[in-house]
Phi, psi and omega in degrees: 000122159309117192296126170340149175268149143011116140325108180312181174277142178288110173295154206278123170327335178281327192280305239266325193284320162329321181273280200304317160353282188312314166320273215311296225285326171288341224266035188299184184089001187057188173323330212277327184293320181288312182302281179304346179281321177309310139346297183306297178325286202268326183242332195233345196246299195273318209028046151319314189214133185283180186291318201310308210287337182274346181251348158288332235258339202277354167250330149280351190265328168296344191261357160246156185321196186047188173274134201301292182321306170302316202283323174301335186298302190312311170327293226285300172342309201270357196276339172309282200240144244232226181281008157278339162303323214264326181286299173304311190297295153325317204266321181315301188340310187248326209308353155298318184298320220273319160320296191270350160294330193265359145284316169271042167279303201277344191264339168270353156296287168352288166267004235250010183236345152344096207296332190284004188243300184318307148339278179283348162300322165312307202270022184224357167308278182321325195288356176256004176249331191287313164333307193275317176282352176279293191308329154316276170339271206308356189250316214263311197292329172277010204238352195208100185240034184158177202280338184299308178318295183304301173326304197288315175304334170275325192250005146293295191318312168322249184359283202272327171316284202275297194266012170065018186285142188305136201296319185306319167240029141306314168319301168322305198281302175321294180329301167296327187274330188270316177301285194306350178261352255319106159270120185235029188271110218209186166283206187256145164304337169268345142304328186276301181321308180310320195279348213257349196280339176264069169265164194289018154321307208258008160260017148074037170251163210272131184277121192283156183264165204267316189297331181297298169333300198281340173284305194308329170307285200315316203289309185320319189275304197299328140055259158282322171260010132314309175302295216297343181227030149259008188233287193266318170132187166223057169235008176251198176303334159286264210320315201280326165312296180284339160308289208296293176354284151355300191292294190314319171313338165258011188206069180244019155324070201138014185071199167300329160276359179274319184305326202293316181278256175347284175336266190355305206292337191291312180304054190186284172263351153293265185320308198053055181260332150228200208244163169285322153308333195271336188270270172325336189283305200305301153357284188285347165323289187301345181294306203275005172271142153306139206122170173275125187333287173344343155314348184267008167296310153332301166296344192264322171321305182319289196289003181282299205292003180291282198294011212171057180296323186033081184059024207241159166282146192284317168315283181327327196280311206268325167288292194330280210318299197310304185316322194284314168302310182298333187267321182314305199270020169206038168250321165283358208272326177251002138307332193273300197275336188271346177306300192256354204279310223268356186231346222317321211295312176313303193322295203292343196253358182281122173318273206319318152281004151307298226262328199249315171323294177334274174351292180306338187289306178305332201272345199297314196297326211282276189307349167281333174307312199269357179260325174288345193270319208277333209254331185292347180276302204273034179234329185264336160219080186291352214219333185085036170226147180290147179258101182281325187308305203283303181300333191278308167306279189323310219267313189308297185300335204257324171310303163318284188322315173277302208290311177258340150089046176294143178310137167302319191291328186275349177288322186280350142313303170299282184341297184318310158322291189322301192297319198278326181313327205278343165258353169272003133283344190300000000 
């Protein structure tokens, strides 16, 4: 067995709250992006964490709900300065985002009917059906790695697509259908080897105990909702905001676009707190913020509460909600990590759970599909007529993205152009 790597030089707390600062404000690019800026950073530039230790932390953090990316920033911060590392680190990550989405929040509730705002939500729609089919693809060439894979990923798309079944137990069933096909696909052994000679022992911070955790969580999430029912009450939208949130927030498997299908569907035809259309404008709102893409929860939060005021001004009645939705989606996200961080190594090495992750992965490629279908209706036949502008914009963005592999911020950039041009020509 190859002898442990080294301890970095310990860093000073003050320099490490600077760098997540800093982050939050760059961290454009979704995960993949984020995750490699992190790399970058962190490993190949600062050498803050060695690789082993940064791709173990980066393998327990893909098998939870949430955004991946964030919870690695939450990791590595507590594996740096122990939970105050792990807290700085976490809150920084969005707290840029949750501003400045919520400035375009309130300027596409407000304005959104502006032609020149209007404008550019035309040319950035597609380009957010093209996104989303690209990450479909890009997900589907790792996730369906045989006829089982395929089965599962078609009969997720049925299932939440025809037959309304609740996305949590597509999950349940992908999972079970993925053990039994025994998909044995794990790490590698020397991969394996590297993470288990580092455990988190050896970043020589104090192991939060679970009841402490778990208390603190609990008291944190009831929280808002005491304000909420000394104040608005919890029989109105804002109670139903932060419950359903709450709910999602544990079953964000795949990340923001697969939860994004589920949100969408409950938000839209359960709740009616928006429109599906209204749902893609949030997607592109959130493409173009720093943060994890999951952020667009925040916008469906917003407009429940826009739209759905109950005697409050609607701005005000719509910051609660957006606000209510962000602490319901990343309060568990340092509950997980601070739980769980400290065992990763039992979790991480079971074939058998590997085999039912497989599943899921495959059923995820099902539900992004049925999320291109939903938001490609309302984005391509907005009238119940074909839009030739908008398909044409989705295929020109969906090429660049697979083929030339263009930065996402500069397609959506374009998009935006296209649409004013097509109204400074009209």
């Amino acid at each position: 067995m190859a002898e442990p790597s080294a301890p970095p030089t310990p860093v000073p707390f003050r320099v490490a709250l600077r760098y997540w600062a800093r982050l939050g404000c760059v961290n454009f690019g979704g995960p993949a992006g984020q995750i490699a800026l992190m790399h970058r950073d962190l490993v190949e530039r600062r050498g803050w964490i060695a690789e082993d230790r940064f791709l173990h932390a980066l393998n327990f953090c893909m098998l939870l709900p949430g955004p991946e990316a964030q919870q690695l920033a939450i990791y590595i911060g507590w594996l740096l300065h122990g939970v105050a590392g792990g807290l700085a680190a976490g809150v920084l990550f969005v707290l840029p985002s949750i501003f400045v989405l919520l400035g375009l929040s309130w300027i596409y509730a407000a304005h959104g009917t502006l032609p020149a705002v209007a404008a550019a939500l035309a040319g950035l729609k597609p380009v957010v059906v093209a996104i989303v089919l690209a990450a479909m693809l890009r997900i589907g060439r790792r996730a369906l790695r045989g006829p089982a894979h395929l089965a599962i990923a078609a009969a997720a798309f049925v299932a939440i697509r025809l037959l309304d079944v609740p996305f949590p137990l597509i999950l349940l069933a992908a999972a079970a259908v993925g053990l039994l096909a025994g998909d044995r696909r794990a790490v590698s052994a020397e991969g394996a080897m590297r993470a288990g000679e580092l455990g988190v022992a050896a970043a020589g911070q104090p192991v939060p105990r679970a009841p402490r955790v778990l208390a603190w969580g609990l008291a944190l999430w009831v929280l808002p909702l005491v304000l909420l029912a000394v104040t608005l009450g919890l029989g109105g939208v804002h109670a139903d905001v932060y419950l359903f949130f709450t709910w999602a927030a544990f079953i964000t498997f795949g990340g923001a676009y697969a939860v994004l299908a589920y949100v969408t569907q409950q938000a839209v035809e359960a709740f009616g707190w928006l429109t599906a259309a209204q749902a893609v404008d949030g997607l592109a709102l959130a493409e173009t913020t720093p943060g994890p893409l999951i952020m667009v929860l925040q916008f469906v939060g917003f407009m429940a509460g826009w739209n759905h005021a109950a005697g409050l001004p609607p701005a005000a009645s719509a910051v609660a909600a957006a606000l209510l939705a962000t602490w319901a989606t990343f309060l568990p996200c340092f509950v997980f990590i601070f739980l769980g961080a400290p065992h990763v190594e039992r979790l991480r090495h079971s074939r058998r759970w590997a085999a039912a992750l497989g599943g899921i992965t495959a059923a995820v490629v099902g539900v992004i599909l049925n999320l291109a279908v939903v938001f490609g209706t309302a984005v391509f036949f907005p009238a119940g007529g074909l839009d030739p502008f908008a398909l044409a914009v989705a295929a020109l963005a969906l090429l660049v993205l697979v083929r030339w592999r263009v930065d996402v911020l500069w397609v959506i950039a374009a998009g935006a152009v296209l649409g004013l041009l097509r109204l400074l020509l009209s």
